[in-house]
N, CA and C atoms as an extended XYZ file, in Angstrom:
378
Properties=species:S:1:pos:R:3:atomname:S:1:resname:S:1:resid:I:1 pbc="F F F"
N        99.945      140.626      129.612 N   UNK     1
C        99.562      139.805      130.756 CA  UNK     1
C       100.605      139.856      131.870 C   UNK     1
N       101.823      139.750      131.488 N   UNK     2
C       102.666      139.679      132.592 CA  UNK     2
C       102.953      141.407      133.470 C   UNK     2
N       102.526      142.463      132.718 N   UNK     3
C       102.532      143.330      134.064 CA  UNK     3
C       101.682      143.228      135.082 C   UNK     3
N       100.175      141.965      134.696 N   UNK     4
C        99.624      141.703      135.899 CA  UNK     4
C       100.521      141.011      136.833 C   UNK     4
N       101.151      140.322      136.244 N   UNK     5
C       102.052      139.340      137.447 CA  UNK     5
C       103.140      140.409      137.948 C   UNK     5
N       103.729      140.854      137.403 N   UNK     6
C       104.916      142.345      138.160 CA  UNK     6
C       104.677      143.592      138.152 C   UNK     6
N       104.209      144.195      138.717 N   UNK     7
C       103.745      145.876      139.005 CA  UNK     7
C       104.411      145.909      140.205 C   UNK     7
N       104.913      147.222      139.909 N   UNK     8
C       105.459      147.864      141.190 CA  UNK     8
C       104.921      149.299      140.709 C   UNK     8
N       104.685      150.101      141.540 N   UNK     9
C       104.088      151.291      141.550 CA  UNK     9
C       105.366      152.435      142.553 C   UNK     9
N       106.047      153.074      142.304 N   UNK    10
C       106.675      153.927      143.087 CA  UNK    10
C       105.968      155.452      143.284 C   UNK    10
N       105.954      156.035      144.223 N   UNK    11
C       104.894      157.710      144.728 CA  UNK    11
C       106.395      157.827      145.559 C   UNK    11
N       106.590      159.501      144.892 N   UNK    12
C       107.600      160.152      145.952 CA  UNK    12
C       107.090      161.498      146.735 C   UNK    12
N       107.569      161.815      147.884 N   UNK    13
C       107.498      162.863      148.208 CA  UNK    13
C       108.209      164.020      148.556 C   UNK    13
N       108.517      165.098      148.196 N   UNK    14
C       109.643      165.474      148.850 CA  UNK    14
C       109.980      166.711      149.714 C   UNK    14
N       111.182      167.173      150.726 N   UNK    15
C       110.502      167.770      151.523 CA  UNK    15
C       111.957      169.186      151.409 C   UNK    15
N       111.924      170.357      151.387 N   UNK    16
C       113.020      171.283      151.658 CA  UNK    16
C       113.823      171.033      153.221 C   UNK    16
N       114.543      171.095      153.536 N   UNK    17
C       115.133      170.682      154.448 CA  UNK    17
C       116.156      172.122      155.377 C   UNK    17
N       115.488      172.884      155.438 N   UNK    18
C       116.100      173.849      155.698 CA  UNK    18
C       117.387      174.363      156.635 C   UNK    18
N       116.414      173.441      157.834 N   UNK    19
C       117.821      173.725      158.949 CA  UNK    19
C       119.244      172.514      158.523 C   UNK    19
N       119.027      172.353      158.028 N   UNK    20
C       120.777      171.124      157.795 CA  UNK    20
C       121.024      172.110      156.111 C   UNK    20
N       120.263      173.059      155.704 N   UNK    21
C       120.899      173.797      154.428 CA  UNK    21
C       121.639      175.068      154.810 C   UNK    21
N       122.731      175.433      153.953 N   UNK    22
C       123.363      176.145      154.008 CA  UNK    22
C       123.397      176.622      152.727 C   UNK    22
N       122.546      177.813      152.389 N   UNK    23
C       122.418      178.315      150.723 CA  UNK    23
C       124.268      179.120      150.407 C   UNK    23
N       124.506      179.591      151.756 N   UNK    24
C       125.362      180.779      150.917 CA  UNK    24
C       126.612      179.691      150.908 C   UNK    24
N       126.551      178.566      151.283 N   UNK    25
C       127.949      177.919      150.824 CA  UNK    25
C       127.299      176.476      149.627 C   UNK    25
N       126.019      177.013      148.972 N   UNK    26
C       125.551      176.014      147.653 CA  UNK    26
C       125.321      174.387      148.139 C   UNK    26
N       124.715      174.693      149.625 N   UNK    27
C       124.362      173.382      150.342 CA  UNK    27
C       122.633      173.445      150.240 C   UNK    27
N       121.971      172.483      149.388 N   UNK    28
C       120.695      172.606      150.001 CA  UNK    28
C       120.251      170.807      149.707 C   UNK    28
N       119.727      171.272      151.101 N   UNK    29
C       119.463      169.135      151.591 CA  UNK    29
C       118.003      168.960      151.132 C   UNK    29
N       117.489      167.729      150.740 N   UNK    30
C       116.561      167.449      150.261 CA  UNK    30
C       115.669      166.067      150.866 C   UNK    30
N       114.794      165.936      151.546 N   UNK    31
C       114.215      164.800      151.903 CA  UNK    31
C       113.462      164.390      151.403 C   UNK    31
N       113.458      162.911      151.286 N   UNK    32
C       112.487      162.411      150.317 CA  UNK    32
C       111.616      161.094      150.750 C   UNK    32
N       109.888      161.004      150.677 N   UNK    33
C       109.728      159.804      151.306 CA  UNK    33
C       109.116      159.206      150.191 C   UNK    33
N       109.522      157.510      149.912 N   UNK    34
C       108.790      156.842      149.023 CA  UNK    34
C       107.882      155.997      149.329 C   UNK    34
N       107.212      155.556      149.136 N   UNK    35
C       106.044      154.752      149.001 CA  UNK    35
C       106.189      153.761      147.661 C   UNK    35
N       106.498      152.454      148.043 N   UNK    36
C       106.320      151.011      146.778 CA  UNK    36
C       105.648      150.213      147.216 C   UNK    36
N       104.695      150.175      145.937 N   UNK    37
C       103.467      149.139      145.839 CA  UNK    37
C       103.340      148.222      145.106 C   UNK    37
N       103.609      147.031      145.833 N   UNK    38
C       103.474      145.810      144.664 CA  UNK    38
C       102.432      145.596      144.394 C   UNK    38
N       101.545      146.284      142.843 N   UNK    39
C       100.262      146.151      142.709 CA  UNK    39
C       100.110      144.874      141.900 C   UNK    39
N       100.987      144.071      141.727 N   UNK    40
C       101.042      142.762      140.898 CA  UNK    40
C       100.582      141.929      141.559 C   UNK    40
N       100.391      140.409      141.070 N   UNK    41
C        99.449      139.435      141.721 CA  UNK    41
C       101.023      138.401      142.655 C   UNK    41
N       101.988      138.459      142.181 N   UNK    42
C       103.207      138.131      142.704 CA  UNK    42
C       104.017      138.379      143.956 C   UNK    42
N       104.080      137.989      144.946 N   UNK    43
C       105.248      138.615      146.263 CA  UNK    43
C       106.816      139.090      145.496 C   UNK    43
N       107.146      140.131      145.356 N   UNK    44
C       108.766      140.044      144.905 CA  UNK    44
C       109.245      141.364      145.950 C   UNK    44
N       110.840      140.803      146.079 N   UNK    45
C       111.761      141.470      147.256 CA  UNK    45
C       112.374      142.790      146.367 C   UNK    45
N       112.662      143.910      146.937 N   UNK    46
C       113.706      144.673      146.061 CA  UNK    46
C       115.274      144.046      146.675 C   UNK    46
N       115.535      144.102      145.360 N   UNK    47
C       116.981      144.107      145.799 CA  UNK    47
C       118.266      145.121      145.408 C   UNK    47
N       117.938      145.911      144.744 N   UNK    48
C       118.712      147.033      144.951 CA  UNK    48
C       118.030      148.198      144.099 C   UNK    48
N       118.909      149.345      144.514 N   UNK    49
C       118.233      150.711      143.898 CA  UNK    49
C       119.373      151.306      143.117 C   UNK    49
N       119.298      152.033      142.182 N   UNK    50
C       120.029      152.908      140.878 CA  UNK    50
C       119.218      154.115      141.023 C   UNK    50
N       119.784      155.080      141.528 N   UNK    51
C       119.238      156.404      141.433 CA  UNK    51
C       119.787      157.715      140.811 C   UNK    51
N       119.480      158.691      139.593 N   UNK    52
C       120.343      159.303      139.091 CA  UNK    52
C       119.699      160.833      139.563 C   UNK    52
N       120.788      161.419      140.278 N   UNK    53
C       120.613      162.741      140.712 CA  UNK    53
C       121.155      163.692      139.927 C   UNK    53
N       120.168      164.601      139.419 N   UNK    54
C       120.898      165.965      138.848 CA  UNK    54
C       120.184      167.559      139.743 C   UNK    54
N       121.394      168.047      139.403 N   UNK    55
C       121.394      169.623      139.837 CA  UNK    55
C       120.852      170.776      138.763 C   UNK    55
N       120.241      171.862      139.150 N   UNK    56
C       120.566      172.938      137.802 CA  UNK    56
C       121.639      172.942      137.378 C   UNK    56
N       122.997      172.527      137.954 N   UNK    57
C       123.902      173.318      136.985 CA  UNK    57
C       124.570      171.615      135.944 C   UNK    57
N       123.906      171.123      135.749 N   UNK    58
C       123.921      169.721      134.770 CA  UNK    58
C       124.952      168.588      135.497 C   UNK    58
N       125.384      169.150      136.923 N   UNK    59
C       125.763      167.618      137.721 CA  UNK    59
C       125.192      166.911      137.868 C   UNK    59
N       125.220      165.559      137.831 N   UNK    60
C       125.113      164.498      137.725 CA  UNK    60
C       125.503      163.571      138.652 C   UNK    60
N       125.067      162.827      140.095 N   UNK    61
C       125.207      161.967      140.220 CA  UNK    61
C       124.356      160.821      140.103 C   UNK    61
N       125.110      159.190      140.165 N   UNK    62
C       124.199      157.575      140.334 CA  UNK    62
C       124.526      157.306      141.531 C   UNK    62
N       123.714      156.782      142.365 N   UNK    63
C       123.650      155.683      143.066 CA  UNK    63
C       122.905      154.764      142.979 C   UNK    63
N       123.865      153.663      143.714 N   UNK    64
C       123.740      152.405      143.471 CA  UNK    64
C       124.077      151.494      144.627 C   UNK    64
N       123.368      151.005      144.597 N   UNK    65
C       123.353      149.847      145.983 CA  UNK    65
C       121.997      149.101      146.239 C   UNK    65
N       122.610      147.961      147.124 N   UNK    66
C       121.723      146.962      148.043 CA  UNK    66
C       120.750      147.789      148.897 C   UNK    66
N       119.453      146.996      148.576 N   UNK    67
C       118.544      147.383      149.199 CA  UNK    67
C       118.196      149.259      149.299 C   UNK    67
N       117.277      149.250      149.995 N   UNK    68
C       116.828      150.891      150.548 CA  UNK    68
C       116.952      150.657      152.326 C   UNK    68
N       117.677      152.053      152.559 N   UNK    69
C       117.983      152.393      153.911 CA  UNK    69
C       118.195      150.762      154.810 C   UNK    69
N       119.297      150.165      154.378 N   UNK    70
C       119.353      149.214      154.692 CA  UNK    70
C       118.541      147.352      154.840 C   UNK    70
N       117.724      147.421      153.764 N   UNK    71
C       116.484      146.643      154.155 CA  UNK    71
C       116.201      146.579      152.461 C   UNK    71
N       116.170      145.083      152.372 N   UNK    72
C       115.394      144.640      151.182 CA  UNK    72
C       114.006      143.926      151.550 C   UNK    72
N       113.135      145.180      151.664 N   UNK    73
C       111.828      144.688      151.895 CA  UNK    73
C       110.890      143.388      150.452 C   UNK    73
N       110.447      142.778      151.140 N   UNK    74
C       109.450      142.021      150.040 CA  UNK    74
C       108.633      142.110      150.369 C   UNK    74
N       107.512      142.198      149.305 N   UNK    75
C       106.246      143.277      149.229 CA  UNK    75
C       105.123      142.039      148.866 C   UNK    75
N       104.324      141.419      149.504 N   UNK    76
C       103.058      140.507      148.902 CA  UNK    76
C       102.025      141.512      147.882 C   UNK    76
N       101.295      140.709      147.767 N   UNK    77
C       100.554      141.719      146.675 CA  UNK    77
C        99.713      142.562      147.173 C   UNK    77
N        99.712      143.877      146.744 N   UNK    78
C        98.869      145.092      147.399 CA  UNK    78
C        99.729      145.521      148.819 C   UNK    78
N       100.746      144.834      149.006 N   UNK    79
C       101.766      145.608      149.626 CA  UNK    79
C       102.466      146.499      149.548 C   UNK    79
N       102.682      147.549      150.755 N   UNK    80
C       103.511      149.289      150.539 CA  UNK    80
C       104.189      149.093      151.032 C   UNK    80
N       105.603      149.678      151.079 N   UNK    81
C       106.288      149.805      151.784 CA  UNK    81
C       107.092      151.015      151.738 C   UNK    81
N       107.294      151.972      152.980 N   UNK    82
C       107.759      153.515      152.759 CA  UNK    82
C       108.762      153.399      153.564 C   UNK    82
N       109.696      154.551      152.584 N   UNK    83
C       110.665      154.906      153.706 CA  UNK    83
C       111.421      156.409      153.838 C   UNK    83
N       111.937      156.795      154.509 N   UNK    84
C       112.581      158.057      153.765 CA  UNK    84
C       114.100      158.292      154.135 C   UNK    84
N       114.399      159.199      152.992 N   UNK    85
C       116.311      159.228      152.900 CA  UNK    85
C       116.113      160.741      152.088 C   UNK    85
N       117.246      160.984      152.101 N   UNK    86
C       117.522      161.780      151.505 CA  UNK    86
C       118.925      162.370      150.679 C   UNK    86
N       119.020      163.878      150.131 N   UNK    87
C       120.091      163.690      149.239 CA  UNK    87
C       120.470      165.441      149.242 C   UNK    87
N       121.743      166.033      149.446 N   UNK    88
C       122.203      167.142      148.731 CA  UNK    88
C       122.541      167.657      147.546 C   UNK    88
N       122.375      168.814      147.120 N   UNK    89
C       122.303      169.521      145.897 CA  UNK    89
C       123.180      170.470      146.381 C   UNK    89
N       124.149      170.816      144.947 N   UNK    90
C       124.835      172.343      144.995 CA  UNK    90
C       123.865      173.682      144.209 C   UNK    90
N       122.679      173.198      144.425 N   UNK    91
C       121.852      174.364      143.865 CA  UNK    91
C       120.617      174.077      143.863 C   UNK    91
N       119.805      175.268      144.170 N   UNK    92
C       118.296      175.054      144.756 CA  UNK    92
C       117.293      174.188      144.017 C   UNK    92
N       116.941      174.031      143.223 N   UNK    93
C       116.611      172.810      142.182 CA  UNK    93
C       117.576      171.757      141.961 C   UNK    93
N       116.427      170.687      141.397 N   UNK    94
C       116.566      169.321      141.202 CA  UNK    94
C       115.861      168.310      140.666 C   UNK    94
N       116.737      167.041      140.237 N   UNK    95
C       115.693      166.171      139.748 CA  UNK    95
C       115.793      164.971      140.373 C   UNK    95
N       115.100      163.701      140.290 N   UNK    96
C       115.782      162.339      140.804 CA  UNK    96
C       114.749      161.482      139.485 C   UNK    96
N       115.350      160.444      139.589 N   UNK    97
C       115.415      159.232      139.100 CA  UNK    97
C       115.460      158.128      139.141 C   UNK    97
N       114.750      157.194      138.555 N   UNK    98
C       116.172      155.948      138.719 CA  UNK    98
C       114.585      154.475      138.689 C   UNK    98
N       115.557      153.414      139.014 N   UNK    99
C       114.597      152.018      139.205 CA  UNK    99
C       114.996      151.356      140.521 C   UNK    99
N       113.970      150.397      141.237 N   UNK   100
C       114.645      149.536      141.663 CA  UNK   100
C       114.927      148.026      141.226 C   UNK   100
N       115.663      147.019      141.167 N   UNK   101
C       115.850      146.098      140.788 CA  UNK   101
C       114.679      144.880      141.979 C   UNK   101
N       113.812      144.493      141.110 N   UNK   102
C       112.987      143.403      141.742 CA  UNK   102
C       112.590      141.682      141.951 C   UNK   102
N       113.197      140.681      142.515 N   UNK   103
C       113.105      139.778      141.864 CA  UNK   103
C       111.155      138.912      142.666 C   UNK   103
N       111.232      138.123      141.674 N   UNK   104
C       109.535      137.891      142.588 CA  UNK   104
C       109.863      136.569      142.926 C   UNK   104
N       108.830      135.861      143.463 N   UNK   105
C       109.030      134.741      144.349 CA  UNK   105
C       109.386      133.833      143.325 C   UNK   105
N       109.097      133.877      141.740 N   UNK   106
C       109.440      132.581      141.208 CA  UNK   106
C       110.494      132.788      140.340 C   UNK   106
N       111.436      134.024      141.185 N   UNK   107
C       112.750      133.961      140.503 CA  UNK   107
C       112.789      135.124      139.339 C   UNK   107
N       111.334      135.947      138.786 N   UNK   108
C       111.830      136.627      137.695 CA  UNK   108
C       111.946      137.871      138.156 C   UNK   108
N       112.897      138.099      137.525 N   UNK   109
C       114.176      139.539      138.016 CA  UNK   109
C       113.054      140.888      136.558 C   UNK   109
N       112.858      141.716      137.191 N   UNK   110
C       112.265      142.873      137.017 CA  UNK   110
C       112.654      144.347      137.456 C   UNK   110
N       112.385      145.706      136.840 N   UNK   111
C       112.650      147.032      137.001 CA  UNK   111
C       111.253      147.430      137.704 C   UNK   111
N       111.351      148.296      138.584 N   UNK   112
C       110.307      149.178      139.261 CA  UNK   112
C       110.793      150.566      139.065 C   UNK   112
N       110.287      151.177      137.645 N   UNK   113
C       110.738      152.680      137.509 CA  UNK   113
C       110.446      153.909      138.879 C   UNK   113
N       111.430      154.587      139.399 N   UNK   114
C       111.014      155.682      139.420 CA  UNK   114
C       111.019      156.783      139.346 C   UNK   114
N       109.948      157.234      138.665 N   UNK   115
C       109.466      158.300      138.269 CA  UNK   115
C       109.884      159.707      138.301 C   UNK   115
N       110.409      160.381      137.429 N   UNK   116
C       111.576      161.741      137.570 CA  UNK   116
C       110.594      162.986      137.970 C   UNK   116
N       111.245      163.009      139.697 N   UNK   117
C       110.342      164.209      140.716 CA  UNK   117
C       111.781      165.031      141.058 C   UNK   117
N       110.857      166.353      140.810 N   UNK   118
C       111.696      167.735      141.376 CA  UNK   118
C       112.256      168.226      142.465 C   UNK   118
N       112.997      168.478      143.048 N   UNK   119
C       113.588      168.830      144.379 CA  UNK   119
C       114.135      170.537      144.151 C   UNK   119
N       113.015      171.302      144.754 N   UNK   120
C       113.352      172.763      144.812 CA  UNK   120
C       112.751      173.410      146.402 C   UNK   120
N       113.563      174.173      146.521 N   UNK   121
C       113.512      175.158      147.637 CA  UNK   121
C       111.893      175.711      147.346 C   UNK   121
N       111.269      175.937      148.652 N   UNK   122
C       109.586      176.429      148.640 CA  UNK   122
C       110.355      178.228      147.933 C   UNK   122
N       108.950      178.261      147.232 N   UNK   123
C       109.267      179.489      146.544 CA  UNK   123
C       109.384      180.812      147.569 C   UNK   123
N       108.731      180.625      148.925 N   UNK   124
C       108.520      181.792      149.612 CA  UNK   124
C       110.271      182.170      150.190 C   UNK   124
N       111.441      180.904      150.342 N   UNK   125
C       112.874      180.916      150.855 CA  UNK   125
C       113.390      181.696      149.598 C   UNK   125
N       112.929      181.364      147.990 N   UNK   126
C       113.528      181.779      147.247 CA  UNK   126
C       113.923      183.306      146.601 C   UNK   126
């Protein structure tokens, strides 16, 4: 019963970024736009994001912080909210990760997974 009351739904998109990449010095930039949907019957705010970035070659970074792109949006129900950011890689593939931290209007603190999407160079650059 209670994922009726807390749903969050995360959709990513992501985009090659060519002109800010630099392959022959193992620079390739990655843009990404999300889309969160509070499909729950509840209003809740994000309040921060945990995101775990890996490379092909098994680097690893987290981030972590307040809000997205500055802004802890709160979402009523059947509310979206998109934004986009992005992230560098030392190698043409990728993965992302991670949750955001959600609390809802009557105080209960919740995870909004999202969902582990690929970040690779279009095959025709490769």
């Amino acid at each position: 019963m209670m994922e009726n009351l807390y749903k969050v739904d995360v959709e990513v998109k992501t985009e090659y970024v060519e002109y800010q990449s630099i392959p022959s010095e193992n620079r390739y930039v990655f843009s990404y736009t999300v889309t969160i949907k509070n499909s729950g019957k509840i209003p809740a705010k994000l309040i921060s994001r945990h995101w775990i970035i890996s490379d092909a070659n098994g680097k690893v970074d987290e981030v972590k912080g307040l809000g997205v792109i500055g802004e802890q949006p709160r979402l009523l129900s059947n509310q979206s909210f998109e934004y986009t950011s992005g992230t560098i890689l030392n190698t043409p593939v990728g993965t992302m990760h991670g949750q955001y931290q959600m609390v809802a209007d009557n105080g209960y603190e919740f995870d909004a997974e999202i969902p582990l999407f690929s970040l690779n160079i279009p095959k025709i650059l490769n």
